[in-house]
C-alpha positions as CSV (number, residue, x, y, z in Angstrom):
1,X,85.2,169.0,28.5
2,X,85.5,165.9,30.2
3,X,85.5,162.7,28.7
4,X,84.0,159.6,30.7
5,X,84.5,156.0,30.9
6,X,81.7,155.2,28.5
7,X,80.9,154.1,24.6
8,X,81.0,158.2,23.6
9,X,83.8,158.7,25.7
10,X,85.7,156.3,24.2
11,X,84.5,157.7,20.7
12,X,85.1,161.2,21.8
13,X,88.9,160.3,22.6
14,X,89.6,158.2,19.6
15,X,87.9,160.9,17.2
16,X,90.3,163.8,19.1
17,X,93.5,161.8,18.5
18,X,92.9,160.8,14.8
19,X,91.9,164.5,14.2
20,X,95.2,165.8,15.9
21,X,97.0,163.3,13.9
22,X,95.1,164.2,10.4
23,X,95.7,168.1,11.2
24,X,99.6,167.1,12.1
25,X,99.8,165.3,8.6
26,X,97.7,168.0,6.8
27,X,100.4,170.5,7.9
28,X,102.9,168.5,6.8
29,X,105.0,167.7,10.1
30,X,106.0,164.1,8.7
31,X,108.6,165.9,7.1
32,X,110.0,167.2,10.3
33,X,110.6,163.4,11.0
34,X,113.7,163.2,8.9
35,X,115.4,164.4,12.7
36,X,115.3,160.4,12.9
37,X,118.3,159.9,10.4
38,X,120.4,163.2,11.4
39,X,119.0,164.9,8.3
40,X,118.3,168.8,9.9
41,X,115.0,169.3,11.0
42,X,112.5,170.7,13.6
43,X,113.1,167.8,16.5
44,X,110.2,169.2,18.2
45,X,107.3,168.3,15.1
46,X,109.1,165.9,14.0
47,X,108.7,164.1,17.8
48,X,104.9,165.1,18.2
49,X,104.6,164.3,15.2
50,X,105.9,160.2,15.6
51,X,104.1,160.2,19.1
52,X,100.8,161.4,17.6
53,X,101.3,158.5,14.6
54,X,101.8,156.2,17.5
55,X,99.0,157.2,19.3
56,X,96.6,156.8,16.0
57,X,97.9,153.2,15.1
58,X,98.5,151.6,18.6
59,X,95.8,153.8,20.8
60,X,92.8,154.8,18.4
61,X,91.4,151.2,17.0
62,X,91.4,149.6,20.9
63,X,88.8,153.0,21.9
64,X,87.2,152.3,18.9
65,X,86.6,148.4,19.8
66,X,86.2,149.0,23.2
67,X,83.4,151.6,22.8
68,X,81.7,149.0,20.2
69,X,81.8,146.4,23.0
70,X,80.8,148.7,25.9
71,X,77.8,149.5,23.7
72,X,77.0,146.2,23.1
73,X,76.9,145.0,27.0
74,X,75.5,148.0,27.8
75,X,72.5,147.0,25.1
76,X,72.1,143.7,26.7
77,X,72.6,144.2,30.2
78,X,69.8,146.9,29.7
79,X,67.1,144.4,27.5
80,X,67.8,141.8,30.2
81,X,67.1,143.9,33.0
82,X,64.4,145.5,31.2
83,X,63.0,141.3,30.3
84,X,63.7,140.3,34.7
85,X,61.6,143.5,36.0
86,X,58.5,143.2,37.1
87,X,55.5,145.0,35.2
88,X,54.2,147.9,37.0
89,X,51.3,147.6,38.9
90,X,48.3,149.6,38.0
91,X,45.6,151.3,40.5
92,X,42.0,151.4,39.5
């Protein structure tokens, strides 16, 4: 699959994260976090677990703005162009 530098992109790659994370929590690697406080635990989930937490707080919400505002200029940029071009001329 490959993801592109526009307003789905962005959506595509926030919804993938937060869904990685939600199926992380769902399987309950939070727990393996306790690593962090030298209880025993699985250092492996409990590390993909904190980086995919950090990926959903610090990475998701900016794809999910920045796909709102590429949207948003790509909506005007489009009506003005669409307002500056000529009309098409017409044969009889």
């Amino acid at each position: 699959m490959k993801i592109t530098l526009s307003p789905r992109g962005f959506l595509v790659t926030a919804m993938l994260l937060g869904g990685t994370f939600a199926i992380a929590h769902a399987l309950g690697l939070r727990e393996q976090t306790r690593f962090l406080s030298g209880t025993p635990a699985w250092v492996f989930l409990g590390a993909l677990y904190g980086v995919l937490y950090l990926a959903s707080v610090l990475i998701v919400p900016p794809l999910v703005i920045a796909a709102l505002s590429f949207a948003a200029i790509e909506r005007i940029l489009r009506e003005r162009e669409a307002v500056q071009a000529p009309p098409p001329e017409t044969t009889p």
